[in-house]
N, C-alpha and C positions, 0 to 999 in steps of 0.2 A: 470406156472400152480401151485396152490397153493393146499397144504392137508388141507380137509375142513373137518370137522367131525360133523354131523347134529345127535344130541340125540333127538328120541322121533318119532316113525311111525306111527302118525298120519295126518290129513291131511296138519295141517302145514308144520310138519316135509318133508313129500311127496312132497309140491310144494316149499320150501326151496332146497333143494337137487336136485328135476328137472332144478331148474333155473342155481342152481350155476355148476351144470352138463353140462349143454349146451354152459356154461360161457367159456368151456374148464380144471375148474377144476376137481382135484382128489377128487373125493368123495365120501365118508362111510354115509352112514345112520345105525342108530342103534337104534334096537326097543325091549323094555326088555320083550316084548312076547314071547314067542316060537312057537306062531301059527298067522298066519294069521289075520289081524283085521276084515276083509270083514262084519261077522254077528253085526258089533258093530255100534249104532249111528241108527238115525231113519230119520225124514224131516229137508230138509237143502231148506232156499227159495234164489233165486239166487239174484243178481243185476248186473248190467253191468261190475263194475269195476271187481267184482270178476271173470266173466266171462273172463274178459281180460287176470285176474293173470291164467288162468287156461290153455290160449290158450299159452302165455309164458312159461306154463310149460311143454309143449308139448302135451297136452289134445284136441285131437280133438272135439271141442263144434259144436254140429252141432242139428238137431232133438233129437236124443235118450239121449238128457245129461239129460232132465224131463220131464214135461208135463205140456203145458199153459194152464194157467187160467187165464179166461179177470176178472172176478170181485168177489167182498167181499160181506160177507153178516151176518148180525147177526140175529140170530133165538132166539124168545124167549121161553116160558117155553111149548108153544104148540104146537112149532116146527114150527111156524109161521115166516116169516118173517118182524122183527124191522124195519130193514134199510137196504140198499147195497149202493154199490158204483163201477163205475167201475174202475178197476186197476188191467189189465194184469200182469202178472208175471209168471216166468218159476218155479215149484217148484221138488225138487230132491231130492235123498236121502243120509246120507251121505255114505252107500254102493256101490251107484256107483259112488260118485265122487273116494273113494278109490281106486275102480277097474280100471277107469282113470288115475288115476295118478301113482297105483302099475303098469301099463303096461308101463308108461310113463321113467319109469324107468329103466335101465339095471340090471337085477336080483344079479348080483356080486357085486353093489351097494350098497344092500338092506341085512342086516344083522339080524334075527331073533334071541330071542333068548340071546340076546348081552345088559343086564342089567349094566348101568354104575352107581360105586356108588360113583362117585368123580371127581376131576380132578385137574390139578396142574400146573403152568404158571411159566415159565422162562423168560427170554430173548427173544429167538429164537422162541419159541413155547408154545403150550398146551399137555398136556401130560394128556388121558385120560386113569381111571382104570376102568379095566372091573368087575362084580363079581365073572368069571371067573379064575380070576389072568393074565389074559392077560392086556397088557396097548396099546394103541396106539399114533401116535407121531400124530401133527396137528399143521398148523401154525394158524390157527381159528377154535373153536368150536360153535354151535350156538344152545343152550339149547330149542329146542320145545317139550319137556318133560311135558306139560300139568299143571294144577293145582296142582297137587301134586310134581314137578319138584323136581330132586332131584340136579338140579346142582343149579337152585334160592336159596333150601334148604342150601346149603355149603355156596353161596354167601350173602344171604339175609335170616338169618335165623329169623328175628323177622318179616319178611312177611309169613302171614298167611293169609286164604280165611276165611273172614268173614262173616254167615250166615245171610241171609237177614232176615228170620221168614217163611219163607212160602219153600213149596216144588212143583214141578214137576211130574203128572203123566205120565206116557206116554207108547206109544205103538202106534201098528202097524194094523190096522184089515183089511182082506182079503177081499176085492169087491165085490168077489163071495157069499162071508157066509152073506149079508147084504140082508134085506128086498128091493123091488124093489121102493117103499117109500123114503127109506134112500138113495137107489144110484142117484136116483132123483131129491132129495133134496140138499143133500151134495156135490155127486161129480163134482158140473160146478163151485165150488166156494172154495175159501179161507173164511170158516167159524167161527163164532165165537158164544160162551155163555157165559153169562156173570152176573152169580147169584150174589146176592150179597157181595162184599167181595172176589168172586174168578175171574177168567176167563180162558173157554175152548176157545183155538182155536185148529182148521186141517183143512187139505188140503189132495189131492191126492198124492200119489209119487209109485213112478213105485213098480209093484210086483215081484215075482220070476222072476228071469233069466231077470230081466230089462225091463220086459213087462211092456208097459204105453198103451195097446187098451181098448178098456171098457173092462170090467168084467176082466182082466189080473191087474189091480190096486189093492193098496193097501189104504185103507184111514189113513194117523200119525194124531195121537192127541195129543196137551200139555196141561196138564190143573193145572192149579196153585192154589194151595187151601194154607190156614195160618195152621204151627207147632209151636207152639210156641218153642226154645230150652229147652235146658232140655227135664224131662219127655214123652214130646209128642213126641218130635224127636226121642229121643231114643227108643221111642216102636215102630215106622216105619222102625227104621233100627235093629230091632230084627228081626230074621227070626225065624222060628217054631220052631226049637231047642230051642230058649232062646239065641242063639249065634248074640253081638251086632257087628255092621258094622259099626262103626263112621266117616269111609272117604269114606261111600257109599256100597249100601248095591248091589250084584249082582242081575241081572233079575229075575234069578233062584231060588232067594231064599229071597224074600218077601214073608212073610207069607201070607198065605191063606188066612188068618181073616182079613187082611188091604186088600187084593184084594176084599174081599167078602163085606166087609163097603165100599170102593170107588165105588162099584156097585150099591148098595144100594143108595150112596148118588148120583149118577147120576140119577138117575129112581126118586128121589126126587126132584132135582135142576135145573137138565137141560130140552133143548127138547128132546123129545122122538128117534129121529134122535143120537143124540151123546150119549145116553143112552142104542142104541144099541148096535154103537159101541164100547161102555166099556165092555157089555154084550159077547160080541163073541169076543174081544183079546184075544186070549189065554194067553198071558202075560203081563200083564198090571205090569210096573214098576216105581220104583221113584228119584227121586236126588233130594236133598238138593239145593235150591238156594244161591250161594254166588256173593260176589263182590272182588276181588283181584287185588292190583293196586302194582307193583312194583316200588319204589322210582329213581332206577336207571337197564337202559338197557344196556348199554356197561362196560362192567367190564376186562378190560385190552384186549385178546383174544378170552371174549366170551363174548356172544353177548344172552339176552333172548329175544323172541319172540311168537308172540302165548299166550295160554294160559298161557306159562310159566311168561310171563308179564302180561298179563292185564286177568281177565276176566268178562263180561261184562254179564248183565243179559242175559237171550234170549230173553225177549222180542224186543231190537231192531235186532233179525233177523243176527246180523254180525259177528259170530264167525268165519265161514270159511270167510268171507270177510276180517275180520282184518287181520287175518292170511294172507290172500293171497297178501294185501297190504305190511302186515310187510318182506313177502318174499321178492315183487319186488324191496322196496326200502332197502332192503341188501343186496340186486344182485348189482343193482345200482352203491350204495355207494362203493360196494367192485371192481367193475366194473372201477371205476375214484379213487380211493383210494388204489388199491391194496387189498392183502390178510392180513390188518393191522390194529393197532390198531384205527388208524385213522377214519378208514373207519366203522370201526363199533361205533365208534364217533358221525359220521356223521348221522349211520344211528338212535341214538338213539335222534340227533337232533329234528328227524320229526316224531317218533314214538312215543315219549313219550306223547306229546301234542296228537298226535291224538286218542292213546288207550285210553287217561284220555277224552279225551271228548265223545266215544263212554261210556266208562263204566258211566261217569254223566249223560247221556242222561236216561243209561237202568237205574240208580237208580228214576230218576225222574217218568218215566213209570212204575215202580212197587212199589212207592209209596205209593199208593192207597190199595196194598195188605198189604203194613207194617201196616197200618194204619187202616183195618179192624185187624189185627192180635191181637193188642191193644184192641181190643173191642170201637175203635172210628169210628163212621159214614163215610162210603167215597162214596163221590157223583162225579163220570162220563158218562160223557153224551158217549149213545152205539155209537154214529158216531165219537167223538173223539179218542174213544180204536181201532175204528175199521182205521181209516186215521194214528193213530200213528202207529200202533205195524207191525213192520218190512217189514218196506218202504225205498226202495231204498234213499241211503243216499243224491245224488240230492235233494231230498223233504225234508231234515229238518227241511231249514229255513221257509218254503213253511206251516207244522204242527210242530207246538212246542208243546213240553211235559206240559210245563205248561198250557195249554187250560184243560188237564185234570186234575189240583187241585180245580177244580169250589169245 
């Protein structure tokens, strides 16, 4: 049995630490929150394999993990229906995959609270520092510390996330606060809008206390509009005070005045359907879109994964999927390899080709937004956007991204 020390409580971290828990190893998860993640994160859409990583993680997947929806559909500015297509799919939220996987876990596991800001490799082991002043001993650590990682940080300092141009709105509106119109319309589908230059999509995912019956839902929306950096971006992550947020600005504290223009600019853009629901979020928020590709995954006894490696647009849909792949195969590798350098070798063998081909994919898919960002023409057809943007990775070969540089 080996000491495993998993940095970072989110979901990678979660199903990283479920697996290698099961494996028989001793294992620390460490999350530099001091509170619960549960309210954090909005729609997650599933696919098979991820489903699988989740059932190896001890995740009972059964009915209540989200709520199917057979098909897509793009609405244009009248709220009309463009196109559909059908294409079943489970979609979720990432609150209750968390709640899955935090149960999945033995509570004495699971350390809050516990910000590492280092770490240090011998011989024999890893030696992690707490902010605390406590260290802990590990004969493996495995960094799923997110985008802003602070162990990639010590190891990989000149990797940095790189801003595509364009940003993220998003939020969550309550089923019940929605005209009878909109629930109509919206709730039987994986929806999309698609003005020019941007694109909203949403979907349903379960409401309070994990309700997915009618009116117990909630409808997520992403919707992707051009910042340019500099300037622009920086008055988006200003909040009211004038206080700026460069690595992301919290829910809470987007200013009124960019909630109150994204509203505006939906009631002008979109159909009337997704302009409600901009209208009745209560909290409508934003993130920066980046691209992060780490050059190298095994660095002696640790091991990045997750975000901490790769991160990949949202448009292809696969953030908890990478994750849950990058888990299995360092369960695996550590499985036939031991608690060793080797072994995380191995598993960077298979991970690295496949993060860099998911993250190529998502640049290709939101090309189109860098490309209005510039003030250059971008021309895609609404049933391309609608067959690419995050489809079970089986269909790649099936829809390629390049159909959408017509």
């Amino acid at each position: 049995m080996a000491r495993i020390v998993v940095v970072g409580g989110s979901l990678g971290g979660l199903m990283a630490a479920n697996r290698l828990w099961r494996q028989g190893h001793d294992v620390t998860l460490l999350e530099r929150s001091p509170r619960s993640l549960q309210g954090r994160g909005a729609g997650i859409v599933t696919h098979e394999g991820q489903r699988d990583a989740l059932q190896a993680a001890g995740v009972v997947v059964d009915s209540t993990l989200g709520i199917d929806v057979a098909s897509r559909v793009v609405l244009g500015t009248d709220g009309e229906p463009v196109c559909t297509w059908d294409h079943p799919q489970i979609l979720t939220s990432w609150g209750r995959l968390y709640t899955l996987l935090r149960q999945a876990l033995p509570e004495d596991r699971h350390r809050l609270g516990a910000a590492v800001t280092g770490a240090a490799q011998d011989g024999e082991g890893v030696t992690v520092q707490l902010a605390s002043g406590e260290a802990l001993r590990a004969d493996l650590v495995v960094a799923a510390d997110g985008i802003r990682s602070t162990l990639r940080a010590q190891l990989l300092p000149a990797v940095q996330p790189q801003y595509a141009g364009y940003v993220a709105w998003r939020g969550v509106c309550d089923e019940v606060a929605l005209s009878q119109y909109t629930r109509q319309t919206l709730f039987p589908f994986f929806g999309f809008g698609l003005p020019p230059g941007e694109q909203m999509i949403g979907y349903p995912v379960a409401g309070a206390d994990d309700g997915t019956e009618p009116g117990r839902r909630r409808w997520n929306f992403v919707w992707y509009r051009p910042a340019a950096a500099g300037a622009e971006l920086e008055a988006l992550l200003t909040d009211a005070d004038g206080r700026q947020h460069p690595d992301g600005i919290p829910p809470q504290q987007v200013s009124w005045r960019h909630i109150a223009a994204v509203r505006q600019a939906a009631r002008d853009k979109l159909a009337p359907q997704f302009a409600e629901v901009l209208e009745k979020t209560a909290v409508p928020f934003l993130q920066p879109i980046y691209d992060l590709e780490s050059p190298q995954l095994a660095h002696g006894r640790i091991a990045l994964m997750g975000d901490a490696a790769f991160v990949a647009r949202p448009h292809v849909g696969m953030g908890v999927a990478k994750a849950g792949d990058d888990a299995t195969v360092l369960a695996d590798c550590i499985a036939t390899h031991g608690a060793t350098p080797d072994a995380l070798r191995a598993y960077a063998v298979q991970r690295h080709p496949a993060g860099r081909s998911v993250l190529q994919r998502a640049r290709r898919l939101g090309a189109y937004l860098e490309t209005a960002q510039r003030g250059e023409a971008a021309q895609r057809r609404p049933e391309d956007v609608m067959h690419q943007t995050a489809i079970d990775p089986g269909l790649f070969d099936t829809f390629s991204p390049d159909a959408m540089a017509a």
